[in-house]
SETI-127630 format. One line per field, with one value per residue: residue number from 1; x, y negated, z negated of N, C-alpha, C in turn; residue in one letter. Coordinates in Angstrom, 1 decimal. Atoms other than C-alpha are relative to their C-alpha. Example, Ala and Ser with C-alpha at 12.3 -4.5 7.8 and 13.67 -1.06 7.14 Angstrom:
resi	[1:2]
n.x	[0.9:-0.9]
n.y	[1.2:1.1]
n.z	[0.0:0.0]
ca.x	[12.3:13.7]
ca.y	[4.5:1.1]
ca.z	[-7.8:-7.1]
c.x	[0.9:-0.8]
c.y	[-1.2:-1.1]
c.z	[0.0:-0.8]
resn	[A:S]
//
This chain:
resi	[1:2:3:4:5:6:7:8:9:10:11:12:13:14:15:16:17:18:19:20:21:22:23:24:25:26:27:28:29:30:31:32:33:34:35:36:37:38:39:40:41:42:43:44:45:46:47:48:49:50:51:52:53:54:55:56:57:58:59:60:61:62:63:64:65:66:67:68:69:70:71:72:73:74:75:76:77:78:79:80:81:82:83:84:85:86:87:88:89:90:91:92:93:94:95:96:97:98:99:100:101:102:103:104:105:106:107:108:109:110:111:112:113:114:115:116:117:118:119:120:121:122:123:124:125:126:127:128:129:130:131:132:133:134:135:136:137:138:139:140:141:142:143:144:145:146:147:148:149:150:151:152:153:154:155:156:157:158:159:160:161:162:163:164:165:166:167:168:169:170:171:172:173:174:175:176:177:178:179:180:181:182:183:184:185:186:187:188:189:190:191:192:193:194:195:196:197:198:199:200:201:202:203:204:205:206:207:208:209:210:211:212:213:214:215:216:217:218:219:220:221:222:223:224:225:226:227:228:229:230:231:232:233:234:235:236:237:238:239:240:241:242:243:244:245:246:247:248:249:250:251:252:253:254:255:256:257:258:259:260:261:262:263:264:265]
n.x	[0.2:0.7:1.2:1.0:-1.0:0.5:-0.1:-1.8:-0.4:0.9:-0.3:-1.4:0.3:0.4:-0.8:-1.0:1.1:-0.1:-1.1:-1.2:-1.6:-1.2:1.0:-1.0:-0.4:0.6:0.5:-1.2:0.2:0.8:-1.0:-1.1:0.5:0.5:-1.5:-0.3:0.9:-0.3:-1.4:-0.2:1.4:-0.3:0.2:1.3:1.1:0.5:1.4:0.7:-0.7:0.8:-0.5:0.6:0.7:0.8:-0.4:-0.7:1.3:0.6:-0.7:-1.1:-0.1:-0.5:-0.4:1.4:0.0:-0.9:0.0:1.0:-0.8:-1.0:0.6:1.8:1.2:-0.8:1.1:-1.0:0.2:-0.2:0.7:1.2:0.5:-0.4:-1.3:0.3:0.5:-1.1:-0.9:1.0:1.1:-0.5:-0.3:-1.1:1.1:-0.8:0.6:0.0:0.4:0.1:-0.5:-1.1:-1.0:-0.2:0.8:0.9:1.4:-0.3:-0.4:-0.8:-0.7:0.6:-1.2:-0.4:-1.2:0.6:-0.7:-0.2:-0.9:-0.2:1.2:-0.4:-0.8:0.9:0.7:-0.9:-0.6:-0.7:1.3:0.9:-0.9:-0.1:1.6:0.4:-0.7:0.9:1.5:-0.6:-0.2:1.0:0.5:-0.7:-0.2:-1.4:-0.8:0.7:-1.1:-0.2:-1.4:0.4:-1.2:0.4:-0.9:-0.8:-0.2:-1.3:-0.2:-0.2:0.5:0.9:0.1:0.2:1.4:0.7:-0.8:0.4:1.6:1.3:1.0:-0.8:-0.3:0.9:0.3:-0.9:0.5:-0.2:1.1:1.0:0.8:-1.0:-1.0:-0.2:-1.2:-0.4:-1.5:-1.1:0.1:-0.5:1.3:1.1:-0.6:0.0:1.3:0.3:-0.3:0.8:1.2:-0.4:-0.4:-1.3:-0.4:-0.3:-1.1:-0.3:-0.9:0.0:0.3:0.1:-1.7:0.0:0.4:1.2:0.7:-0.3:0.8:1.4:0.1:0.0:1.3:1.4:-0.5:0.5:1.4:0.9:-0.2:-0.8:1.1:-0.1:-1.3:-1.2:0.2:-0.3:-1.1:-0.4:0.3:-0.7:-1.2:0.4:-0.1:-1.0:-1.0:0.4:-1.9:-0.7:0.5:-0.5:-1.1:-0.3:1.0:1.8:1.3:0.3:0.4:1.2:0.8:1.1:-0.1:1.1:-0.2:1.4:0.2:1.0:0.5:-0.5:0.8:1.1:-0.3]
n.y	[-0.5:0.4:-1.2:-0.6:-1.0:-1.4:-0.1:-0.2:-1.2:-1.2:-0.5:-1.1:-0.9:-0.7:-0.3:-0.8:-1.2:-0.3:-0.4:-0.7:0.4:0.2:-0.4:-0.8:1.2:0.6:-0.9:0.4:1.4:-0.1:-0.8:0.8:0.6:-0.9:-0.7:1.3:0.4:-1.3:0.4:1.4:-0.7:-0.7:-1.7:0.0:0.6:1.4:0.3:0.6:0.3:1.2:0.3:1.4:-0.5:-1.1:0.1:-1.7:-1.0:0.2:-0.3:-1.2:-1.1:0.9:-0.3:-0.4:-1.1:-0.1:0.8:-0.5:-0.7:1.5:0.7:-0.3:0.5:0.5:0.5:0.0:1.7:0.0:0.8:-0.4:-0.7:-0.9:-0.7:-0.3:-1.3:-1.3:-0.5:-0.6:-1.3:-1.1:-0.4:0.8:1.3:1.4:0.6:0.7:1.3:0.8:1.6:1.2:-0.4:1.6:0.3:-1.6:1.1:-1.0:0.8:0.1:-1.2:-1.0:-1.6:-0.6:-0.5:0.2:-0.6:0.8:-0.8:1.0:1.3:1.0:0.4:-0.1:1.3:0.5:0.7:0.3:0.4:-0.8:-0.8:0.8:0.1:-0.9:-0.7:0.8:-0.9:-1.3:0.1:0.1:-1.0:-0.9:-0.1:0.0:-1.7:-1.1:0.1:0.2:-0.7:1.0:-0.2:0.8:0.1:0.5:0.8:-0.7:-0.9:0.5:-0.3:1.2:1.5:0.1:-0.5:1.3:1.6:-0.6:0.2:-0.9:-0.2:-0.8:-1.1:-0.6:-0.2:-0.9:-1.3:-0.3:0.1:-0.5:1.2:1.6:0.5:1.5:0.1:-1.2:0.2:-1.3:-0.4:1.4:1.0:-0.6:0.2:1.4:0.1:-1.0:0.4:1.6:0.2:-1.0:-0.8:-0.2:-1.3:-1.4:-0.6:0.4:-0.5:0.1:-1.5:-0.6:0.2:-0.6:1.3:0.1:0.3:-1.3:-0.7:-0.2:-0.5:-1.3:-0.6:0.4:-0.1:-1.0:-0.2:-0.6:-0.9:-0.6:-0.7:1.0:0.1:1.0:0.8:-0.2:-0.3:1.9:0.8:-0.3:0.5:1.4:0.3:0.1:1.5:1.1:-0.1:1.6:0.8:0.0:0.1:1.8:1.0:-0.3:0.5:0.0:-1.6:-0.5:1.2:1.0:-0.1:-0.8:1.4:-0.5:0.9:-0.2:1.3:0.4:1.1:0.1:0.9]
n.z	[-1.4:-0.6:-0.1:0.8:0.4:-0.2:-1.3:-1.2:0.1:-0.2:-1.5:0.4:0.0:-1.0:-1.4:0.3:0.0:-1.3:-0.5:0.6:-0.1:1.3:1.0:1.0:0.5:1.5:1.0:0.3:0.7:1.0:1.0:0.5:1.7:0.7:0.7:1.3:1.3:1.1:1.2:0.8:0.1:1.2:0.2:0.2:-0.8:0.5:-0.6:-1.3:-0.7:-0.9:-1.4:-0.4:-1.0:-0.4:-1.3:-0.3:-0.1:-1.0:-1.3:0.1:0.9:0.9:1.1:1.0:0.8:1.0:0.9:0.5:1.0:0.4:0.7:-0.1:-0.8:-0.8:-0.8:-1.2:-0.9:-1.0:-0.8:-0.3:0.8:-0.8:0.3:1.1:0.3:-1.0:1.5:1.5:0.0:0.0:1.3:0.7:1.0:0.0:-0.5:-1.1:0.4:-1.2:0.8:-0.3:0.6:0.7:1.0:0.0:0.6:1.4:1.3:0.4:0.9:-0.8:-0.3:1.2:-0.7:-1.5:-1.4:-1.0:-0.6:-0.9:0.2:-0.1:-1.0:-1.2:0.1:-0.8:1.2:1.6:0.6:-0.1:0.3:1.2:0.3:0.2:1.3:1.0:0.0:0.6:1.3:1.0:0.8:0.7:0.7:0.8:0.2:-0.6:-0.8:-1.3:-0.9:-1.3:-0.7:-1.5:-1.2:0.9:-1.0:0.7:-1.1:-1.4:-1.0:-0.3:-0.9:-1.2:-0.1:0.3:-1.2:-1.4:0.1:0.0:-1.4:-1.0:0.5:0.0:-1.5:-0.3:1.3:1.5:1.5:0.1:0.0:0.8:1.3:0.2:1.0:1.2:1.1:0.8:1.4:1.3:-0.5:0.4:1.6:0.4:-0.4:1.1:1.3:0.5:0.4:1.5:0.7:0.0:-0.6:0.7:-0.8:-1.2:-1.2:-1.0:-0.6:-1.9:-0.3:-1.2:-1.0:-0.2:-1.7:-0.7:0.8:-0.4:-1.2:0.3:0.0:-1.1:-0.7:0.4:0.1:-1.1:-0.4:0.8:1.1:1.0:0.4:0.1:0.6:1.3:-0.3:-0.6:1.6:1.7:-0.3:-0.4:1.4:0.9:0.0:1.0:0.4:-0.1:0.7:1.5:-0.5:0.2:-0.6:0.0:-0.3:-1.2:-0.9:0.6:-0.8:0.7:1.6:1.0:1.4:1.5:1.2:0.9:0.6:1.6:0.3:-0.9:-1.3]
ca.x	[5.3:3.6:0.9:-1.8:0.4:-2.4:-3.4:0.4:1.0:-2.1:-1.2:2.5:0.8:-1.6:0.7:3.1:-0.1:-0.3:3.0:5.0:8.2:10.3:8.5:12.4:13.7:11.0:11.2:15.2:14.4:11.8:14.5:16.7:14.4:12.5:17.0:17.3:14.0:14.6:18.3:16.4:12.6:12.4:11.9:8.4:5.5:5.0:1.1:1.0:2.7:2.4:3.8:4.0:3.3:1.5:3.3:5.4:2.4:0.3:2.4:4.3:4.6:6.2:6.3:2.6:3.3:6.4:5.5:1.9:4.4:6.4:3.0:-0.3:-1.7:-0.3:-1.8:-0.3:-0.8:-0.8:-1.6:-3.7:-6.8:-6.4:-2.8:-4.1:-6.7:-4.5:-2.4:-4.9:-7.0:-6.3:-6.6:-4.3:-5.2:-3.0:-5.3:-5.6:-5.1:-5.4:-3.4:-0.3:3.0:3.4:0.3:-1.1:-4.5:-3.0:-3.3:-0.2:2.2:0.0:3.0:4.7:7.5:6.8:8.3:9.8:10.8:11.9:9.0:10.3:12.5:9.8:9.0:10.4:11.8:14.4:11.6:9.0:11.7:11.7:7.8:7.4:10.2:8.2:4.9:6.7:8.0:4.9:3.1:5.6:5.3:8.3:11.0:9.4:11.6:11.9:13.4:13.8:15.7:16.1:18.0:21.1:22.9:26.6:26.3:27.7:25.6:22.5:23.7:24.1:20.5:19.4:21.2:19.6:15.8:13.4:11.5:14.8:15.8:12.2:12.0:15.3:13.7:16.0:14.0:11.2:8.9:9.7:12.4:13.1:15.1:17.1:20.1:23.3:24.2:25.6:22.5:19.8:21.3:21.6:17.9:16.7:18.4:16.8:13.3:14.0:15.3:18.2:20.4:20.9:22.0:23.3:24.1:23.6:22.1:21.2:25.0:24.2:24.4:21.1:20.7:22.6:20.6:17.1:18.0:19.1:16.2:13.5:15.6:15.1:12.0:10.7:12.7:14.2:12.6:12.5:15.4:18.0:15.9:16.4:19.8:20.2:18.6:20.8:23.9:22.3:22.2:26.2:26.6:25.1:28.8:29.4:27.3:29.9:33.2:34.4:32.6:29.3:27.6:29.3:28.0:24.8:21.8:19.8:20.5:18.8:18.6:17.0:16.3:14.3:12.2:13.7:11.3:8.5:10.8]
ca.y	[-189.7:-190.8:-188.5:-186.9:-184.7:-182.3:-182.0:-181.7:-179.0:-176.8:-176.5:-175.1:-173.1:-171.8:-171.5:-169.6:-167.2:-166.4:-165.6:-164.9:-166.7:-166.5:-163.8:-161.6:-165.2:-166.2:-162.6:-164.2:-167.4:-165.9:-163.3:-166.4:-168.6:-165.6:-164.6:-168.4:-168.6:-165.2:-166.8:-170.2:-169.3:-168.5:-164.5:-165.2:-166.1:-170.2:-171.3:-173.4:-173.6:-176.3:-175.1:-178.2:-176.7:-173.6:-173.7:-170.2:-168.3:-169.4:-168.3:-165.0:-163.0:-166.4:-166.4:-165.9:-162.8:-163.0:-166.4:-164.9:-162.5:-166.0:-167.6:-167.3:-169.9:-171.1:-173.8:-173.7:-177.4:-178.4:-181.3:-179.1:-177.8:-175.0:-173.8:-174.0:-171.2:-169.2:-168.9:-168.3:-165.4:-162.0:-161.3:-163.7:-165.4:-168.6:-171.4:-174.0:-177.6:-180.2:-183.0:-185.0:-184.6:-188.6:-189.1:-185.9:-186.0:-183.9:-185.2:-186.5:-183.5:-181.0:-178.3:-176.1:-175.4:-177.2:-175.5:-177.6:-175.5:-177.9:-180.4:-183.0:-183.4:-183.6:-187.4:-190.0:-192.3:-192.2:-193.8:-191.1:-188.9:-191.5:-191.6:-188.3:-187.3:-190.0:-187.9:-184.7:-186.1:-187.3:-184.1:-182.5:-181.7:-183.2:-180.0:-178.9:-177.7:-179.0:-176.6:-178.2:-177.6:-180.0:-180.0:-180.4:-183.4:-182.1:-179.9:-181.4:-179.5:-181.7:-184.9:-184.2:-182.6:-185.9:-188.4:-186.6:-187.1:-185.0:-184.5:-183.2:-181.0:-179.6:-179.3:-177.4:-174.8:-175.6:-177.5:-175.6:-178.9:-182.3:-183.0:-186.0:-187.6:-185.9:-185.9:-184.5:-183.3:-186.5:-188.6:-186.1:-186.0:-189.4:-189.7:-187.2:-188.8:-192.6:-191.3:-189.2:-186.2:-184.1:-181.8:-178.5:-176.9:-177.4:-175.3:-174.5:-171.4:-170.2:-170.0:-167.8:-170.2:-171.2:-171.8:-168.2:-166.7:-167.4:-166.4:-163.1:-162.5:-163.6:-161.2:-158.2:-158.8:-158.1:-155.5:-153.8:-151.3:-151.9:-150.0:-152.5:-155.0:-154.3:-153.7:-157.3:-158.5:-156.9:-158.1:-162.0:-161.8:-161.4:-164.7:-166.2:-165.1:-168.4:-170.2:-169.5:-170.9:-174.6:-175.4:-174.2:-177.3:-177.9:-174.1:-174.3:-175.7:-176.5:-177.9:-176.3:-178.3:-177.1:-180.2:-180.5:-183.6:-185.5:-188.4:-190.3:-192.2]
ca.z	[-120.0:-117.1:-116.9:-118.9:-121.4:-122.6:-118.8:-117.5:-120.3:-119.9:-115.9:-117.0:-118.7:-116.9:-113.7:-116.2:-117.0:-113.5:-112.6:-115.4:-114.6:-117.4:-119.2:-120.5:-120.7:-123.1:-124.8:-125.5:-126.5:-129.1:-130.5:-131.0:-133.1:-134.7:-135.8:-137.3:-139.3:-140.9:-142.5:-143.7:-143.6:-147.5:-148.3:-150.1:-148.3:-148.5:-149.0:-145.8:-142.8:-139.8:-136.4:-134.2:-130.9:-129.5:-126.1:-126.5:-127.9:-125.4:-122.5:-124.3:-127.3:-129.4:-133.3:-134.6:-136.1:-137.6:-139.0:-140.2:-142.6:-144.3:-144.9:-146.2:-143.9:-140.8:-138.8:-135.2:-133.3:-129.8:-127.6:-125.8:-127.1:-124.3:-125.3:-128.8:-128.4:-126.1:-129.0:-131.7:-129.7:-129.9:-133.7:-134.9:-138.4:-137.2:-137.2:-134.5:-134.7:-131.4:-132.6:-131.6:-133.3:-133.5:-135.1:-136.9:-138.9:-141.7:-145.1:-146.9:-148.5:-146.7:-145.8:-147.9:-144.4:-140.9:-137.6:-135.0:-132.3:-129.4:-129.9:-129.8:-126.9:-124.6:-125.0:-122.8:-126.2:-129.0:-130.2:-129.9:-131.5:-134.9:-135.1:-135.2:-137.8:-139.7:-139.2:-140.6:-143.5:-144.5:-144.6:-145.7:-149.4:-151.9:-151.6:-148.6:-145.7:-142.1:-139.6:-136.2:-133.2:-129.9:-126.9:-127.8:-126.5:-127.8:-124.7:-121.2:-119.1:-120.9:-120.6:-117.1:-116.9:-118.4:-115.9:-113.2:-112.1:-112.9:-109.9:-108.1:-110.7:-111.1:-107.0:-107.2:-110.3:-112.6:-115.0:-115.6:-117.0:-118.6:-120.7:-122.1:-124.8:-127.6:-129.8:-130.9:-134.0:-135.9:-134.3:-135.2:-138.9:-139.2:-138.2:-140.7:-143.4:-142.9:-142.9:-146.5:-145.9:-146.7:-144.2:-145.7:-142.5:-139.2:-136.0:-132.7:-130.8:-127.3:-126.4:-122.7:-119.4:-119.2:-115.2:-114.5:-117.5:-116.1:-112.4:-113.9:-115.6:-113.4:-110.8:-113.3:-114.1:-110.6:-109.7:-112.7:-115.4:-119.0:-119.8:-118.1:-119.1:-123.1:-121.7:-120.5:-123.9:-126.5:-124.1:-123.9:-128.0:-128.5:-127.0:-130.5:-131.6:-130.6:-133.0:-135.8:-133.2:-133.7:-130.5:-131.1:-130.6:-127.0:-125.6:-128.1:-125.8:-128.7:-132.4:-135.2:-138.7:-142.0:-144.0:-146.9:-148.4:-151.2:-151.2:-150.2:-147.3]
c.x	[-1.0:-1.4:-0.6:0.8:-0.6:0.1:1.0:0.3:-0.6:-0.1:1.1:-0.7:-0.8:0.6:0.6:-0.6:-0.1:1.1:0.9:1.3:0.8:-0.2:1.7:0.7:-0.9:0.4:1.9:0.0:-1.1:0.3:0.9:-0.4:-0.8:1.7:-0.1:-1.1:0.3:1.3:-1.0:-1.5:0.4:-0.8:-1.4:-0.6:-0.3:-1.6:-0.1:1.1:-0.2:1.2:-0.2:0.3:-0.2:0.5:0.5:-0.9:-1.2:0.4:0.8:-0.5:0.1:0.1:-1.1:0.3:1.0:-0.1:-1.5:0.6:0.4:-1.0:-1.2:-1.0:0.7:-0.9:1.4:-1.0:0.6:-0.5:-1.1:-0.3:-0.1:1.0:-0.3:-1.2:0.3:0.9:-0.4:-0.9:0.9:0.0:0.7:-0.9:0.5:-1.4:0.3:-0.4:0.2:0.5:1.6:1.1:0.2:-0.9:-0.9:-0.8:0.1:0.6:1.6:0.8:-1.0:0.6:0.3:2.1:-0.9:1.7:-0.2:0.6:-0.1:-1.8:0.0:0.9:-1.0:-0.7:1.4:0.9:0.7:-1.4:-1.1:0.4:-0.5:-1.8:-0.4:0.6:-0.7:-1.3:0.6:0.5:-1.1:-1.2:0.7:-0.3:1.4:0.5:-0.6:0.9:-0.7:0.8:-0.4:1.4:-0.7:1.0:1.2:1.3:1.6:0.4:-0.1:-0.9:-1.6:0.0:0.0:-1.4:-0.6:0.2:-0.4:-1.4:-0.4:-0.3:1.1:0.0:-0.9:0.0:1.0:-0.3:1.1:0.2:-1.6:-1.3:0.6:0.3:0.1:0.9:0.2:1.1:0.6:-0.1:-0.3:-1.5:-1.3:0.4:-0.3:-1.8:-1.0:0.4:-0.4:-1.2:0.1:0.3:1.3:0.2:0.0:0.7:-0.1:0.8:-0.3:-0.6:-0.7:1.2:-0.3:0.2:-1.3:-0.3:0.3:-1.0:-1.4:-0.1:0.4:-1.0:-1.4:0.5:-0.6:-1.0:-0.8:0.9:1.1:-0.8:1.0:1.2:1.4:-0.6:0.5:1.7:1.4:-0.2:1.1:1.5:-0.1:0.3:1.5:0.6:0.0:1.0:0.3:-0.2:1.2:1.9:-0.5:-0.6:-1.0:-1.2:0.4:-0.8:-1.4:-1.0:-0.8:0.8:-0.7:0.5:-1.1:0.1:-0.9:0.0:0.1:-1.0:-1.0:0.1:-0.3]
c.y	[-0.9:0.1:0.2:1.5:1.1:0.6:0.8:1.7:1.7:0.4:0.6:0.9:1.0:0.8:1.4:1.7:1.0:0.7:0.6:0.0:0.5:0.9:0.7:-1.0:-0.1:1.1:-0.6:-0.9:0.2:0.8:-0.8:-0.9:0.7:0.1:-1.1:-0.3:1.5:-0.2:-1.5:0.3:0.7:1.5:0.0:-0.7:-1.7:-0.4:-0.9:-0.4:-0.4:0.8:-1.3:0.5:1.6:0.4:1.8:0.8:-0.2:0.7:1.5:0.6:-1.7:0.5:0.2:1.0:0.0:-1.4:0.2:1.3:-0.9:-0.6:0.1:-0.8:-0.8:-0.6:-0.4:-1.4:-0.2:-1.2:0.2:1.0:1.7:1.1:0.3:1.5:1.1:0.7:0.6:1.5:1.5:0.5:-0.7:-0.8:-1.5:-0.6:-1.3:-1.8:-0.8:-1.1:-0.3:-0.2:-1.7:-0.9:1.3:-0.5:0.9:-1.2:-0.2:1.0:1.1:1.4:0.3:-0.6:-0.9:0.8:-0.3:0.6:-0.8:-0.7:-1.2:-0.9:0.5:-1.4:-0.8:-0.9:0.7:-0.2:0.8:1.0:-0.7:0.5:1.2:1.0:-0.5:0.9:1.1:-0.1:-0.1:1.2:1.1:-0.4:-0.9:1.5:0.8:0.0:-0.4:1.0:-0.4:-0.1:-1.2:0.6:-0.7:-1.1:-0.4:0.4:-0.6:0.3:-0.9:-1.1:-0.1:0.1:-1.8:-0.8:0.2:0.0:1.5:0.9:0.8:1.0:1.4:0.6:0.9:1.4:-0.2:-0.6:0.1:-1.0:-1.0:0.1:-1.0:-0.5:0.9:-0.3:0.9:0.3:-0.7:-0.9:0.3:0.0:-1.3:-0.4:0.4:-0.5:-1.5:0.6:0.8:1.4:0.6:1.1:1.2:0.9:-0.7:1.0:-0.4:1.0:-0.5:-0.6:0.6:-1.5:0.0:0.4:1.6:1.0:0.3:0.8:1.4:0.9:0.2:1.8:1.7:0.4:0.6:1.4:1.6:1.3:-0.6:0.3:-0.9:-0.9:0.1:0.1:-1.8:-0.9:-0.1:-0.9:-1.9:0.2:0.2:-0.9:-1.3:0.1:-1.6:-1.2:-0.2:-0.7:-1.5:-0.7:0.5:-0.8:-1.0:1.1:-0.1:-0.8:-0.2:-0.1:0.1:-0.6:0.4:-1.5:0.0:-1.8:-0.5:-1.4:-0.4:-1.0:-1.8]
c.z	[0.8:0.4:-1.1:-0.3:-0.6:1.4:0.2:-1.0:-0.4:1.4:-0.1:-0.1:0.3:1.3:-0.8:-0.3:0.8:0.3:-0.6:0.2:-0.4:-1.0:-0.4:-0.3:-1.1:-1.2:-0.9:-1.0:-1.6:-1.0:-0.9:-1.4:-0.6:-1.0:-0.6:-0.9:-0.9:-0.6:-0.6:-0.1:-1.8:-0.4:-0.4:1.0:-0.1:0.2:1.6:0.4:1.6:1.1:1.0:1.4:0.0:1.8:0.4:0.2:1.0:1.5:-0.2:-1.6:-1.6:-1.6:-0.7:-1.0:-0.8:-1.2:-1.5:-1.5:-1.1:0.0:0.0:0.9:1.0:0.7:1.6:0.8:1.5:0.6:0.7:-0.3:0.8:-0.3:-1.6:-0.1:1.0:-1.3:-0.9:0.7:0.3:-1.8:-0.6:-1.2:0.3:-0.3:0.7:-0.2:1.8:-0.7:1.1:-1.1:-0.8:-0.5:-0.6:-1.2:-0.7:-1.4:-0.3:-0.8:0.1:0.0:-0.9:1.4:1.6:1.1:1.2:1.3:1.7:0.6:0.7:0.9:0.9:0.1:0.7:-0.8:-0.8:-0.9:-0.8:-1.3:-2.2:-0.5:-0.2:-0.9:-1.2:-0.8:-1.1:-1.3:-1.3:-0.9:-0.4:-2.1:-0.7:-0.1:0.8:1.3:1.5:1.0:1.6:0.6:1.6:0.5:-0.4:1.2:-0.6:1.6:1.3:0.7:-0.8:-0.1:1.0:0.7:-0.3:0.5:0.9:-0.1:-0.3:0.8:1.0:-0.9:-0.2:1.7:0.3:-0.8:-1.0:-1.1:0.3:0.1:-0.7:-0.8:-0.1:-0.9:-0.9:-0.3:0.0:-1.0:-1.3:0.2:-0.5:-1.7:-0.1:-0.1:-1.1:-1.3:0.1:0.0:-1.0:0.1:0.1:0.9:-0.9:0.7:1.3:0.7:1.0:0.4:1.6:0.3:1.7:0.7:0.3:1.5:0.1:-0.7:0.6:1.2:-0.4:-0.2:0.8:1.3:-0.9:-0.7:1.0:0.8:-0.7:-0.9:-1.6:-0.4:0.3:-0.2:-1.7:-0.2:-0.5:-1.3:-0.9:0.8:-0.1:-2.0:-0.6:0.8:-1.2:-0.9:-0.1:-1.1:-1.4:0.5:-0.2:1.4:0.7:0.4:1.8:1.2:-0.8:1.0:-1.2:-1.3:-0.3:-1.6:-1.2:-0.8:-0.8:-0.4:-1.1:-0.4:0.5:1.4:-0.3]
resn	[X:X:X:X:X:X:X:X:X:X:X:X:X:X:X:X:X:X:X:X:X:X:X:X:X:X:X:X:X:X:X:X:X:X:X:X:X:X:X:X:X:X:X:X:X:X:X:X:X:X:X:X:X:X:X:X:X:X:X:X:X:X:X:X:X:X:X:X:X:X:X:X:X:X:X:X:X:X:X:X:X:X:X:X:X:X:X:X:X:X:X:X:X:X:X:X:X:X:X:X:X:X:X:X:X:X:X:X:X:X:X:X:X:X:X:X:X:X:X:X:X:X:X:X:X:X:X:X:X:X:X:X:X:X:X:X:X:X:X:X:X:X:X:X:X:X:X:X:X:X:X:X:X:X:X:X:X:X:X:X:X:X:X:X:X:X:X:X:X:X:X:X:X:X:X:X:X:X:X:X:X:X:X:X:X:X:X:X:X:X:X:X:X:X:X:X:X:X:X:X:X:X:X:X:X:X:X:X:X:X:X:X:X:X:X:X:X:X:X:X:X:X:X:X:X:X:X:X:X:X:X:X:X:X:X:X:X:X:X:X:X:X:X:X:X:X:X:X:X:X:X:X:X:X:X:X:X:X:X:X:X:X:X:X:X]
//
């Protein structure tokens, strides 16, 4: 980026503090990857577990809690040290790391499980993308799982998003904050398997239209009660039907990828 990327994404979140944008959107988006780590997320508890940002919980409800069930020690990481103790207060045992995804200051085979929940499609590089699967490998344990979802670049509506500036699309609302590079399915796999490790799985999820989804919510946020909200929810969760149709990964906006670490890369 061009900017100062703690900075840039402790003013999101603060603004988002404030106003509460996207607050039955986020409660969506945190149903969806809460439903995929409970199929790959292993049933015992794992000693240590690395979130690699603090952005959701910081701004919403996110995954503290259910991930605080699935492992005895969870260290949640952030660029900024800001969004990191937004996330960590309130009683939460998470703990709180300030680091940088493409160089992190975590020993070698550190993790048991790390949790990538669109990370990494927020850097302006392919590049960035490489360097930081690198990172992840490394502290990942031997036999330790990767689960990690981007933007999924299967799906027309974001390669179009991506060919188009920024700064308009931001100016028009609808993209939230900066996106940046990311992969398809075959690309992200491929990627995954030169720095050591193996697929295990592969889909797709968030199937709803994103643009019409948000203006909905936002819409019954401010003038709805909770019952058609909860309404609006359970109806947004039988579009993840889709995930299991032959073209899951053009309607999915993000891929989602369990790999595990077969070596030391």
């Amino acid at each position: 980026m061009i900017f100062d990327e703690s900075r840039y994404w402790e003013s999101i979140a603060d603004e988002w503090k404030k106003t509460r944008p996207d607050q039955l959107w986020r409660k969506h988006s945190d149903a969806i990857n809460q439903s995929l780590l409970c199929r790959w997320l292993p049933e015992q508890p794992v000693p240590r577990l690395l979130k690699t940002d603090t952005f959701d919980e910081a701004v919403g409800e996110g995954l503290t809690r259910f991930l605080e069930a699935r492992a005895r020690t969870v260290i949640g990481m952030d660029l900024s040290l800001k969004n990191v103790q937004s996330a960590c207060d309130g009683g939460t045992s998470v703990r709180g790391a300030c680091a940088d995804v493409r160089q992190l200051p975590f020993q070698t085979e550190s993790f048991d499980v790390v949790v990538s929940n669109s990370t990494l499609d927020h850097f302006q590089t392919s590049g960035e993308i490489t360097v930081s699967l690198r990172e992840l490998h490394r502290v990942l344990r031997t036999g330790g799982q990767l689960i990690l979802t981007l933007d999924n670049l299967a799906n027309p509506a974001i390669v179009v998003r991506n060919h188009l500036p920024f700064k308009l699309l931001n100016r028009l609302g609808l993209v939230p904050y900066f996106v940046g590079a990311t992969y398809g399915p075959w690309r992200l796999q491929h990627a995954l398997r030169k720095v050591g490790f193996e697929v295990k799985d592969v889909t797709a999820v968030l199937h709803c239209p994103r643009i019409l989804t948000v203006f909905c919510a936002k819409l019954l946020c401010a003038r709805s009660k909770s019952l058609a909200q909860q309404q609006f929810l359970r109806w947004l969760q039988t579009f993840e039907t889709m995930s299991r149709w032959p073209t899951r990964y053009i309607t999915g906006h993000f891929i989602a990828v369990r790999a595990e670490k077969t070596d030391n890369g």
